[in-house]
TIVO-2410 file (N, C-alpha, C; in nm, 3 decimals):
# residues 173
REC num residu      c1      c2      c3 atome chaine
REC   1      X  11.505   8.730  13.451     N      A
REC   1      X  11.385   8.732  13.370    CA      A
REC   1      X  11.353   8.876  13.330     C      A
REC   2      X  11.322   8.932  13.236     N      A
REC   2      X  11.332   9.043  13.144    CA      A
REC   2      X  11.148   9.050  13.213     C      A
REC   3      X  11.160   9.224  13.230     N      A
REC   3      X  11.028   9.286  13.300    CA      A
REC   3      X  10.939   9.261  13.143     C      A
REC   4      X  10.788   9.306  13.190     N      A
REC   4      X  10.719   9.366  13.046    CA      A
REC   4      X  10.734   9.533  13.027     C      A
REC   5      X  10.793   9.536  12.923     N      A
REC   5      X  10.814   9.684  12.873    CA      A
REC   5      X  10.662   9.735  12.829     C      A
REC   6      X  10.719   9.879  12.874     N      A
REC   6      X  10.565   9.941  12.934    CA      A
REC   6      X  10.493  10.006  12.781     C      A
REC   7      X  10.551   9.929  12.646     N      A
REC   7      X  10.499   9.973  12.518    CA      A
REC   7      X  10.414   9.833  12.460     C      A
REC   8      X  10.435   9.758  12.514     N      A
REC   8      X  10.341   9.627  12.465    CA      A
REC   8      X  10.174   9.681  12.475     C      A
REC   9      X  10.133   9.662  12.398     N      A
REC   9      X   9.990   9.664  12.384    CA      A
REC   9      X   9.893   9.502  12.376     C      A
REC  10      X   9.770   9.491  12.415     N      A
REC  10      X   9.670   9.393  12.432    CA      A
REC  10      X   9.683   9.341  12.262     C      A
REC  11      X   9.619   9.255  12.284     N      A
REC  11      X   9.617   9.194  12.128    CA      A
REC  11      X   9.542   9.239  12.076     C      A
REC  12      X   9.414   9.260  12.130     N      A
REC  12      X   9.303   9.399  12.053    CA      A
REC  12      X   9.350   9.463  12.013     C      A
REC  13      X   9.429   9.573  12.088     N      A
REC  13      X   9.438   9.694  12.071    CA      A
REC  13      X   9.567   9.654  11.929     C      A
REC  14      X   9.616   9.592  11.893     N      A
REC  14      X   9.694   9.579  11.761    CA      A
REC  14      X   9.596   9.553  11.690     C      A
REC  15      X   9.497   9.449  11.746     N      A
REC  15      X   9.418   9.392  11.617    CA      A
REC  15      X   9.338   9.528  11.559     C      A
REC  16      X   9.256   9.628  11.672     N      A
REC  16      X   9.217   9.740  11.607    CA      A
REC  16      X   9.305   9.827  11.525     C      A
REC  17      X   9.417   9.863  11.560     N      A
REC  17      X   9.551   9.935  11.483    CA      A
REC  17      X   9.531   9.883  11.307     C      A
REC  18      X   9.524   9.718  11.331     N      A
REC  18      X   9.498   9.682  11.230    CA      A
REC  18      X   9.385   9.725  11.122     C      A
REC  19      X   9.296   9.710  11.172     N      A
REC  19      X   9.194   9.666  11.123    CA      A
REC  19      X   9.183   9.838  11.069     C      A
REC  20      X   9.191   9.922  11.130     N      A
REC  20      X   9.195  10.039  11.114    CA      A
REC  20      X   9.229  10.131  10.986     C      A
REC  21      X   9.345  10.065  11.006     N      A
REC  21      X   9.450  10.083  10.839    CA      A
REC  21      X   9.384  10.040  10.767     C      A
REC  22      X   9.330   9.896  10.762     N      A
REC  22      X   9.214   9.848  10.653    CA      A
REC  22      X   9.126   9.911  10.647     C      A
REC  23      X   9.073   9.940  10.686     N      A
REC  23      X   8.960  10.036  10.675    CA      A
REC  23      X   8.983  10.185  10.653     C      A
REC  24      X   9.098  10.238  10.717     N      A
REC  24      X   9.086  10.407  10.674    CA      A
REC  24      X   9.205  10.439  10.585     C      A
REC  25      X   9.287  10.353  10.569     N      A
REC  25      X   9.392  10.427  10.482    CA      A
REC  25      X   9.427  10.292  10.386     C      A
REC  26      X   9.425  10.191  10.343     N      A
REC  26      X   9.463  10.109  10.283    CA      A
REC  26      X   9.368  10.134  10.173     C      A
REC  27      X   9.254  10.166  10.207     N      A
REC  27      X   9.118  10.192  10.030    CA      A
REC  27      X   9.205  10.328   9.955     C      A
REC  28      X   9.209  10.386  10.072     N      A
REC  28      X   9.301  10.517  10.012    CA      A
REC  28      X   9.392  10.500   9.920     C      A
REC  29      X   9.540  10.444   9.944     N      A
REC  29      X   9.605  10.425   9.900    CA      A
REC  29      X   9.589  10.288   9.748     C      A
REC  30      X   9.500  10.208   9.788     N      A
REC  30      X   9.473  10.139   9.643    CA      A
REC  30      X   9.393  10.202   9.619     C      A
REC  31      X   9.310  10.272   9.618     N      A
REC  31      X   9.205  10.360   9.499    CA      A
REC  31      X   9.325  10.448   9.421     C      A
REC  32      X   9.389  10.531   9.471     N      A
REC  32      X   9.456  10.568   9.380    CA      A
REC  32      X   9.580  10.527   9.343     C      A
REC  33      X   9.664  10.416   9.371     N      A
REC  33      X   9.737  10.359   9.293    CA      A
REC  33      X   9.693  10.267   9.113     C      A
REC  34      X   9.562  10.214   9.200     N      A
REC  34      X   9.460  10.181   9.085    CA      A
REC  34      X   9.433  10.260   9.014     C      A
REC  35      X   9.418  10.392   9.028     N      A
REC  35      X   9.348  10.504   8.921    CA      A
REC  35      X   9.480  10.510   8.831     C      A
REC  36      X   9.613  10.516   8.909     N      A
REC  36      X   9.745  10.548   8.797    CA      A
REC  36      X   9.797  10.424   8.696     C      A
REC  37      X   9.734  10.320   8.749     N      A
REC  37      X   9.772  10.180   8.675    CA      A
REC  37      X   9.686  10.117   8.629     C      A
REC  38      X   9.595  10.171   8.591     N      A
REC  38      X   9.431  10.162   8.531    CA      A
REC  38      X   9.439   9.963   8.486     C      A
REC  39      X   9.383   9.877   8.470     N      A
REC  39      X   9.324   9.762   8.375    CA      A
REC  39      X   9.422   9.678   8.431     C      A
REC  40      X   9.547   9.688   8.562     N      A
REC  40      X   9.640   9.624   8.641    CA      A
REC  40      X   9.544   9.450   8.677     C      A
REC  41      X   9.604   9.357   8.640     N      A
REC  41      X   9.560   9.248   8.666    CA      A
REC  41      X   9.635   9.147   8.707     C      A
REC  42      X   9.595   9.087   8.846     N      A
REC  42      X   9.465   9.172   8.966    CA      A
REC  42      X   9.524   9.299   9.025     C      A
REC  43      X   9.440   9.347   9.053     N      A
REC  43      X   9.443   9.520   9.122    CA      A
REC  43      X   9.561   9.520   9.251     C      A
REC  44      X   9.566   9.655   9.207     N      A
REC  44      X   9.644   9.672   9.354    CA      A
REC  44      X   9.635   9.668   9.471     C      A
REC  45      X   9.695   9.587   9.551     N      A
REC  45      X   9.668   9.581   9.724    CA      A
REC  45      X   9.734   9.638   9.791     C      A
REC  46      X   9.671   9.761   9.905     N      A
REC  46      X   9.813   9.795   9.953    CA      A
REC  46      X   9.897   9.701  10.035     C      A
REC  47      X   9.993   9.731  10.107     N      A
REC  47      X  10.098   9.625  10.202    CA      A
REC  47      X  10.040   9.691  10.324     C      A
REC  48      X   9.992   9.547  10.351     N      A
REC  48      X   9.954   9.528  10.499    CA      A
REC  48      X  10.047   9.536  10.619     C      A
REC  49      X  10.183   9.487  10.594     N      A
REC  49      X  10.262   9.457  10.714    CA      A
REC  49      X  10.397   9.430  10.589     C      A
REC  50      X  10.503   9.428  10.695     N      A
REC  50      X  10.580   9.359  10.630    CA      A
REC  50      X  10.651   9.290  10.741     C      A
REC  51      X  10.808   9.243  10.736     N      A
REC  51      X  10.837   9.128  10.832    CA      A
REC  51      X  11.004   9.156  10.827     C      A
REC  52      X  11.056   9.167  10.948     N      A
REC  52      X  11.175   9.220  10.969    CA      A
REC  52      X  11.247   9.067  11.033     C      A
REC  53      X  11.296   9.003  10.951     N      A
REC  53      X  11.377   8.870  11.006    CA      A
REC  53      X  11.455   8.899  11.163     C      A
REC  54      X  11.412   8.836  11.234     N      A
REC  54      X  11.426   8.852  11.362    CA      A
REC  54      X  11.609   8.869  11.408     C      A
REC  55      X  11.695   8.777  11.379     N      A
REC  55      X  11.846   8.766  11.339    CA      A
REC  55      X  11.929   8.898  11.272     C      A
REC  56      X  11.808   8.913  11.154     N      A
REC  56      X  11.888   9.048  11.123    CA      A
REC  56      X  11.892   9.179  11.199     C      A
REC  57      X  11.770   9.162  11.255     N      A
REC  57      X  11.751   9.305  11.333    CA      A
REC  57      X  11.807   9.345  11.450     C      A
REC  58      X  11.844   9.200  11.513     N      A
REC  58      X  11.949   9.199  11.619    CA      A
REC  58      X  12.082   9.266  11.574     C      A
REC  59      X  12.112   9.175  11.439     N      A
REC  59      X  12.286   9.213  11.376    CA      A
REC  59      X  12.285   9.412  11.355     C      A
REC  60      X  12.149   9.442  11.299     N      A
REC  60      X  12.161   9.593  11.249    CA      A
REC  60      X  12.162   9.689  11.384     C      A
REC  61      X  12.072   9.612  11.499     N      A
REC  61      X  12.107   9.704  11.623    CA      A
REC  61      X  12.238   9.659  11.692     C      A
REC  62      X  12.306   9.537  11.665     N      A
REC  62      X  12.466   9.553  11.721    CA      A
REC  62      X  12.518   9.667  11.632     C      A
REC  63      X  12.534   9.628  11.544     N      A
REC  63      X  12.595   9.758  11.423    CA      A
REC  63      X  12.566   9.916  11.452     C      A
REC  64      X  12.452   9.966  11.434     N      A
REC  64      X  12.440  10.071  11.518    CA      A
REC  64      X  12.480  10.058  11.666     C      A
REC  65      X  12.455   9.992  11.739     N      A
REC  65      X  12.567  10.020  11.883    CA      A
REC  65      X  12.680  10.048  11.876     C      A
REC  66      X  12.769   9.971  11.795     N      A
REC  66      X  12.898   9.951  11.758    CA      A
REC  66      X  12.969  10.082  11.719     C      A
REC  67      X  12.892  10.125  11.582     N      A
REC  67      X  12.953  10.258  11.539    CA      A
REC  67      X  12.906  10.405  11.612     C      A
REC  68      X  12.827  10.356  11.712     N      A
REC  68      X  12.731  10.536  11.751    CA      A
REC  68      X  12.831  10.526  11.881     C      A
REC  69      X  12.895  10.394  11.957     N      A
REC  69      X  12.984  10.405  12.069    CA      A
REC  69      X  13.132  10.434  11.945     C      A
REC  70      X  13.171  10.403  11.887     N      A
REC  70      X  13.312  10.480  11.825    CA      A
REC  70      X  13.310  10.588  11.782     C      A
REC  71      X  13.151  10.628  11.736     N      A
REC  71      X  13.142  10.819  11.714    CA      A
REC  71      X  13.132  10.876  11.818     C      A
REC  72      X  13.104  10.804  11.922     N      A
REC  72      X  13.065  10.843  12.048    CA      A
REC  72      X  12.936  10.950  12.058     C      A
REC  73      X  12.855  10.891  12.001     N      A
REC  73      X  12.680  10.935  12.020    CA      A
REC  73      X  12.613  10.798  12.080     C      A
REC  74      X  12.489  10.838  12.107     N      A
REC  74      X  12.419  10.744  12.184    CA      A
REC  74      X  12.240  10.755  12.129     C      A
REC  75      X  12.258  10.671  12.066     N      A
REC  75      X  12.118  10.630  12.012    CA      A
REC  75      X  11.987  10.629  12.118     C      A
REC  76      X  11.920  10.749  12.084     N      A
REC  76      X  11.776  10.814  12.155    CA      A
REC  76      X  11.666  10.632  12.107     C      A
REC  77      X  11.682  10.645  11.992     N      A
REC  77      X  11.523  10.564  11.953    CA      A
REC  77      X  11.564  10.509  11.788     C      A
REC  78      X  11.504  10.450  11.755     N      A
REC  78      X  11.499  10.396  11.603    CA      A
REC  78      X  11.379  10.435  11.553     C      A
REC  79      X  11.411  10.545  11.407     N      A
REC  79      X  11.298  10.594  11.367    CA      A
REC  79      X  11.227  10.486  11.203     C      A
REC  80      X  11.105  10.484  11.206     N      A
REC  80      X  11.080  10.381  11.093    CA      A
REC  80      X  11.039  10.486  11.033     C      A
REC  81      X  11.081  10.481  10.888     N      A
REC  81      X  11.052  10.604  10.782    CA      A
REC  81      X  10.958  10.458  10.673     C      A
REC  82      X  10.835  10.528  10.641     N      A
REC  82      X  10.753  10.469  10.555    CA      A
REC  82      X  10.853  10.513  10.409     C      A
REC  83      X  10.813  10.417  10.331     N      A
REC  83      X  10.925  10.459  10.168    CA      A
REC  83      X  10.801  10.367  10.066     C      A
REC  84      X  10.837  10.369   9.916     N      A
REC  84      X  10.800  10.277   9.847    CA      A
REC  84      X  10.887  10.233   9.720     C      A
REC  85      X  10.861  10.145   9.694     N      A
REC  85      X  10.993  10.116   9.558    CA      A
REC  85      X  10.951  10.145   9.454     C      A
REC  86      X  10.994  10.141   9.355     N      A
REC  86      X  11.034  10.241   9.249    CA      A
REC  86      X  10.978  10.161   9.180     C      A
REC  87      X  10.820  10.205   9.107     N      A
REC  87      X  10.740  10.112   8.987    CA      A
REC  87      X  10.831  10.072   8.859     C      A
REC  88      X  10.797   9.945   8.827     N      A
REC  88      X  10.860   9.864   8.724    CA      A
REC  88      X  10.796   9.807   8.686     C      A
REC  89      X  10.828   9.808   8.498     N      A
REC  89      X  10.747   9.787   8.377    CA      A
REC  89      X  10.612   9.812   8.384     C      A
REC  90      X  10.570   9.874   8.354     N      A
REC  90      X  10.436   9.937   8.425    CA      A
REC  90      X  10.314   9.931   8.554     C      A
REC  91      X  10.417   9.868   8.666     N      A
REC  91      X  10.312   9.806   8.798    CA      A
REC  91      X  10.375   9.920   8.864     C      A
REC  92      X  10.270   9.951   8.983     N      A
REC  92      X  10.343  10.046   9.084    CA      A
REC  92      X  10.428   9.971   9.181     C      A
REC  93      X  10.497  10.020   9.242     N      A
REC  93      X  10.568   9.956   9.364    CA      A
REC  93      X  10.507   9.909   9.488     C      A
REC  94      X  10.596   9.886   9.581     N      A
REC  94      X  10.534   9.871   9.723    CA      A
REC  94      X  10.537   9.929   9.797     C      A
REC  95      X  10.479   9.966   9.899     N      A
REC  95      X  10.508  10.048  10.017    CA      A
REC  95      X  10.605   9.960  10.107     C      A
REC  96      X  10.724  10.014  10.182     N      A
REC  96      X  10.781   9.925  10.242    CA      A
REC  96      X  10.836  10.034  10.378     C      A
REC  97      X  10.916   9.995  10.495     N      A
REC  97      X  10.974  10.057  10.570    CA      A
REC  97      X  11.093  10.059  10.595     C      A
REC  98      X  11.154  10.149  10.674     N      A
REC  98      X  11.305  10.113  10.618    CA      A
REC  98      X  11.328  10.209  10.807     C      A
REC  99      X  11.470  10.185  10.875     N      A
REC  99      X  11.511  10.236  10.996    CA      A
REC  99      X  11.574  10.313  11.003     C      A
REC 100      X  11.633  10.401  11.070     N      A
REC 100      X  11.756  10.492  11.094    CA      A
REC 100      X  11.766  10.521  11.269     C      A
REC 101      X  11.875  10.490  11.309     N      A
REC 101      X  11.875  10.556  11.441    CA      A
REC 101      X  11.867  10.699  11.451     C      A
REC 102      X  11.811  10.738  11.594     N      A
REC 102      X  11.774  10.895  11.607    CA      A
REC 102      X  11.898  10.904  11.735     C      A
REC 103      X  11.903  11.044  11.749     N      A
REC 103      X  11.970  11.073  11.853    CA      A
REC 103      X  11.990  11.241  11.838     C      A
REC 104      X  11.991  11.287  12.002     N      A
REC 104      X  11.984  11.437  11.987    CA      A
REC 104      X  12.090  11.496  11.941     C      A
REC 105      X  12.097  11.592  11.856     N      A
REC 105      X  12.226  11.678  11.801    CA      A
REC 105      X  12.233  11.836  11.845     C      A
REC 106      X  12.355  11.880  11.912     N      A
REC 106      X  12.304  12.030  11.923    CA      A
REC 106      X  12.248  12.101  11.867     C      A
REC 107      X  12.173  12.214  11.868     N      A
REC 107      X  12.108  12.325  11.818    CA      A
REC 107      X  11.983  12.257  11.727     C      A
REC 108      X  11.944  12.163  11.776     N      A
REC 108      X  11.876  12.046  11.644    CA      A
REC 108      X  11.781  12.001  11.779     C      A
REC 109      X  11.653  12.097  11.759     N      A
REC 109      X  11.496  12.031  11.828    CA      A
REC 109      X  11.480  11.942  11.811     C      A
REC 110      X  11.457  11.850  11.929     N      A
REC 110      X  11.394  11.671  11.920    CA      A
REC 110      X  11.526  11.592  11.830     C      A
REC 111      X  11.503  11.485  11.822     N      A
REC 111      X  11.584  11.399  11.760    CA      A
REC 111      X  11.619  11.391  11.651     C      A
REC 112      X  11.706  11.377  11.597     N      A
REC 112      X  11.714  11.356  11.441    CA      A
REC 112      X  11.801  11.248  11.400     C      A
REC 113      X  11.766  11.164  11.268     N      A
REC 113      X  11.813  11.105  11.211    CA      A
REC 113      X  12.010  11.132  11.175     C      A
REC 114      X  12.072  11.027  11.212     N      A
REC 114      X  12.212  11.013  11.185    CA      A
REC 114      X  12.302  10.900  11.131     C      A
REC 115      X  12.400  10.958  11.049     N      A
REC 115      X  12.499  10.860  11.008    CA      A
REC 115      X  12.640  10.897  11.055     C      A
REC 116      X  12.749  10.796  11.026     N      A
REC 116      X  12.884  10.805  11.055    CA      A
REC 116      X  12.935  10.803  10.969     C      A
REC 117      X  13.071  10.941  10.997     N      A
REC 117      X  13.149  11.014  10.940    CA      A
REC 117      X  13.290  10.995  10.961     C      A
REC 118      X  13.351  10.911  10.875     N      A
REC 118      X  13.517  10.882  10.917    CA      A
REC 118      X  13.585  10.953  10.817     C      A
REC 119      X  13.664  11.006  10.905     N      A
REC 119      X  13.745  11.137  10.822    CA      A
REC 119      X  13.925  11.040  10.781     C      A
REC 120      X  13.965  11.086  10.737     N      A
REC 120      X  14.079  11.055  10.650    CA      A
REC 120      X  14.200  10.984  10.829     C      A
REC 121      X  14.163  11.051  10.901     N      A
REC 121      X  14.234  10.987  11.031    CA      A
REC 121      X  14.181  10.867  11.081     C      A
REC 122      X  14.070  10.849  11.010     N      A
REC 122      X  13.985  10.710  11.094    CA      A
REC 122      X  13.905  10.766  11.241     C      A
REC 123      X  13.902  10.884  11.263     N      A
REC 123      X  13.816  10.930  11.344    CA      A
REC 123      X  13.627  10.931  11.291     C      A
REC 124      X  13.556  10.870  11.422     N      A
REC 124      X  13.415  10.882  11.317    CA      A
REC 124      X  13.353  10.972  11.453     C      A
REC 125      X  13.240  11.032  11.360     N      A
REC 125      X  13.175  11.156  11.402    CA      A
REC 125      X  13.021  11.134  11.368     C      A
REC 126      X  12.925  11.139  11.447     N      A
REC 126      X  12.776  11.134  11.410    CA      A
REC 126      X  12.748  11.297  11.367     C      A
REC 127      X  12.683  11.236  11.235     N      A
REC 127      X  12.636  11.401  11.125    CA      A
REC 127      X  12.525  11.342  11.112     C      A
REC 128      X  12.429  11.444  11.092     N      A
REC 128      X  12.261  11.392  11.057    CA      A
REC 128      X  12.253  11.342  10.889     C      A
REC 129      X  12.149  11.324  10.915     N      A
REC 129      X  12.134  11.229  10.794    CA      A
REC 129      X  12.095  11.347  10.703     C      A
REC 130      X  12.057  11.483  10.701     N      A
REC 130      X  12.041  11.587  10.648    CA      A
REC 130      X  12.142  11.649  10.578     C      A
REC 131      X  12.258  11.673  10.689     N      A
REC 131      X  12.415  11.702  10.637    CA      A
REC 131      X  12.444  11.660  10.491     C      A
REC 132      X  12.429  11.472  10.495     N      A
REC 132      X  12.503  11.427  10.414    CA      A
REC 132      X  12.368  11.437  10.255     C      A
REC 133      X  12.236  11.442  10.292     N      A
REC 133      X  12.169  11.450  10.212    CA      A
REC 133      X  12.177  11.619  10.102     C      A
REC 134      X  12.205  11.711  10.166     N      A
REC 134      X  12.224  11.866  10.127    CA      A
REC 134      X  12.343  11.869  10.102     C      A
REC 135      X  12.467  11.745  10.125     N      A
REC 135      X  12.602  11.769  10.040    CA      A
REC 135      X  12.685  11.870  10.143     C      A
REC 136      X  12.636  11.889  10.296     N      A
REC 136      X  12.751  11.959  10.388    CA      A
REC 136      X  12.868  11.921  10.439     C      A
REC 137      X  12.847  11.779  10.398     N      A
REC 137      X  12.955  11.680  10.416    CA      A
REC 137      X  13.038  11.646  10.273     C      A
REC 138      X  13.161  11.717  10.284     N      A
REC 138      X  13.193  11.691  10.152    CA      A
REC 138      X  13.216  11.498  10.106     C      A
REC 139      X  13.202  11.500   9.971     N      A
REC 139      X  13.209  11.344   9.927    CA      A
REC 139      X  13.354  11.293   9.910     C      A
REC 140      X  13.403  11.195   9.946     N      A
REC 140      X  13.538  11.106   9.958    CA      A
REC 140      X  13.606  11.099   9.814     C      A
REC 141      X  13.723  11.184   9.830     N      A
REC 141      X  13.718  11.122   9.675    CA      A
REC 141      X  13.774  10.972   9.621     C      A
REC 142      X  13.813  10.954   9.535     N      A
REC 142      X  13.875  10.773   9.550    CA      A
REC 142      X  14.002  10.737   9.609     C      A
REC 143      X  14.061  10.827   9.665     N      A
REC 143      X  14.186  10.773   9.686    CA      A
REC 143      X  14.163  10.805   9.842     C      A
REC 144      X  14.003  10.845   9.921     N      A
REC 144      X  13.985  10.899  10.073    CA      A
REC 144      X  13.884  10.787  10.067     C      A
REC 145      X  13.813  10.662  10.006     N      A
REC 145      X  13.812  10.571  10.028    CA      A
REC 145      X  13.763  10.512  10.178     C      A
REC 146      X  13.894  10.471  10.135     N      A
REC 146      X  13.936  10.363  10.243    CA      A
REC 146      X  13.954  10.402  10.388     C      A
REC 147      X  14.021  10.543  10.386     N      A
REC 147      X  13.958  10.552  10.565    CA      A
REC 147      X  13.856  10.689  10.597     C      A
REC 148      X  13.770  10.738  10.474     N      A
REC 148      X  13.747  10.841  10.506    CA      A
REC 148      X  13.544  10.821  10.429     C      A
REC 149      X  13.453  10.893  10.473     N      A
REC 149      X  13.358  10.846  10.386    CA      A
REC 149      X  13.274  10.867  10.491     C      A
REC 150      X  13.100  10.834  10.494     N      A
REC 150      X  12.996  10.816  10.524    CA      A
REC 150      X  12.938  10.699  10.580     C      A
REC 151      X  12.925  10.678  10.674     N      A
REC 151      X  12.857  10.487  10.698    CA      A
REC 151      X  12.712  10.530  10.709     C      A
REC 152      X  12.637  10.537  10.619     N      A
REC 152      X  12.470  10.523  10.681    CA      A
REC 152      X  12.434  10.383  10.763     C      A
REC 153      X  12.362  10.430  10.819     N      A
REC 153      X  12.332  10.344  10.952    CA      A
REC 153      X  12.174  10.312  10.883     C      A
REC 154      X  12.103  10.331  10.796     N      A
REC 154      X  11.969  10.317  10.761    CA      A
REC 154      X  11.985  10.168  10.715     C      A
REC 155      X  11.875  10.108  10.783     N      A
REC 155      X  11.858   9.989  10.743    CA      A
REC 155      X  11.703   9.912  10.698     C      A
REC 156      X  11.718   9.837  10.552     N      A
REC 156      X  11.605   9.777  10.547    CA      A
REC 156      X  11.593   9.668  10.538     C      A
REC 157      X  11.551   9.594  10.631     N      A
REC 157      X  11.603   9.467  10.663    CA      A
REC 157      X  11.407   9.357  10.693     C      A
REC 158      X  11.356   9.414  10.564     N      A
REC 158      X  11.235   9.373  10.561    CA      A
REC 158      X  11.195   9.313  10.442     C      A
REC 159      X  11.079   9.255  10.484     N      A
REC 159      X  11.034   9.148  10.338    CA      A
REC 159      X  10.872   9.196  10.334     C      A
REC 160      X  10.839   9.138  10.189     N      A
REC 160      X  10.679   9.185  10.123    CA      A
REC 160      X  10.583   9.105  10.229     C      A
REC 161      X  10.518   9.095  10.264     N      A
REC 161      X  10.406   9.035  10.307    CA      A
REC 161      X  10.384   8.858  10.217     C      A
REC 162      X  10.394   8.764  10.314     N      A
REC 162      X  10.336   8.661  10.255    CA      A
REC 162      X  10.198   8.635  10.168     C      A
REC 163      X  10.144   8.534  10.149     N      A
REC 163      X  10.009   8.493  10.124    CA      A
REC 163      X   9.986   8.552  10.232     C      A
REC 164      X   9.828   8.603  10.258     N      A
REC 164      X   9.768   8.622  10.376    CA      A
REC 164      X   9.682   8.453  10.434     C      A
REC 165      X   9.704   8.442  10.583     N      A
REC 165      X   9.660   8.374  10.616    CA      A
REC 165      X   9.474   8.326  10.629     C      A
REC 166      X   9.398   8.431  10.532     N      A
REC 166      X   9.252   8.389  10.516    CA      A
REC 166      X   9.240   8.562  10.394     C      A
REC 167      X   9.127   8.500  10.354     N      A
REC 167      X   9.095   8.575  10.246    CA      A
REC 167      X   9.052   8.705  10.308     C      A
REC 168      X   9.065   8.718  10.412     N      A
REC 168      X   8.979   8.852  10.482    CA      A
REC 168      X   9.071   8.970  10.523     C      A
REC 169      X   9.083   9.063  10.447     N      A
REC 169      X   9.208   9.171  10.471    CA      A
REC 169      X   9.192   9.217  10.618     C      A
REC 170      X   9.093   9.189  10.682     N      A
REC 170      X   9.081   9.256  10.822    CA      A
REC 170      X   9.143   9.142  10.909     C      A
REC 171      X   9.151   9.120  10.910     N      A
REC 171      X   9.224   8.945  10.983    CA      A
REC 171      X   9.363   8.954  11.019     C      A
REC 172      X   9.423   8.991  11.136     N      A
REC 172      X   9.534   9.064  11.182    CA      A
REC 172      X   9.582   8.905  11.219     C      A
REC 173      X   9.706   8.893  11.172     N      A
REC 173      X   9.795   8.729  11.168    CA      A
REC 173      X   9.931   8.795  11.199     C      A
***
């Protein structure tokens, strides 16, 4: 029988988390998405939550196990990076979240974000997710393909928010 892990919180204490965001940062964020998309009908709401299919999230943490034991790194924590999608035909986007495993790297304070690096031998190597973003990692050309390249490990494996279950944005479901 699996202990209680010592990060579970009371149902209050989420429901306040909740309610919180509604109240201190969700007016925020639709007041001024509303100000940039002026006469939007109906107005903008921010995203309350979103919903990580339970199946997949299992498959994306085998996957990261899988490749951080053949780079031979060892995954510290899973970091959730807030993002939003890219407004279309004149509506703004959504706010959504998206994962990356962390893990410590030498000379590199606290944890940082990483992907896998298979070089032309089929050897893979954990490089931060910085490396490959600043281009220190040179790019594969087409014929390095097939055993050589980048695996990002970032995963978004989430959906928009349903109907809400009562008309009351404070109402943690």
């Amino acid at each position: 029988m699996a202990e209680i892990p010592d990060n579970i919180i009371p149902v209050q204490e989420a429901d306040n988390l909740y309610k919180t965001y509604g109240d201190d940062r969700a007016p925020i964020i639709e007041k001024d998405v509303n100000d940039q998309y002026r006469g939007q009908d109906p107005p903008y709401e921010a995203t309350r939550f979103v919903t990580a299919n339970y199946d997949k999230l299992k498959a994306y943490i085998a996957f990261i196990d899988q490749e951080s034991k053949e780079a031979g790194v060892t995954p510290k924590g899973l970091r959730i990076y807030f993002g939003a999608t890219e407004p279309t035909k004149g509506k703004p986007g959504r706010e959504t979240v998206f994962f990356n495993p962390v893990a410590a790297f030498k000379g590199v304070d606290g944890d940082i974000s990483y992907a896998i690096h298979t070089d032309l031998d089929g050897n893979k190597q954990a490089i931060t997710v910085g490396d490959v973003i600043d281009g220190k990692i040179p790019k594969p050309s087409d014929t390095e393909l097939v055993n050589g390249g980048v695996q990002s490990l970032a995963g978004n494996t989430v959906t928009f928010p349903p109907p809400p279950h009562s008309n009351d944005p404070n109402d943690y479901h």
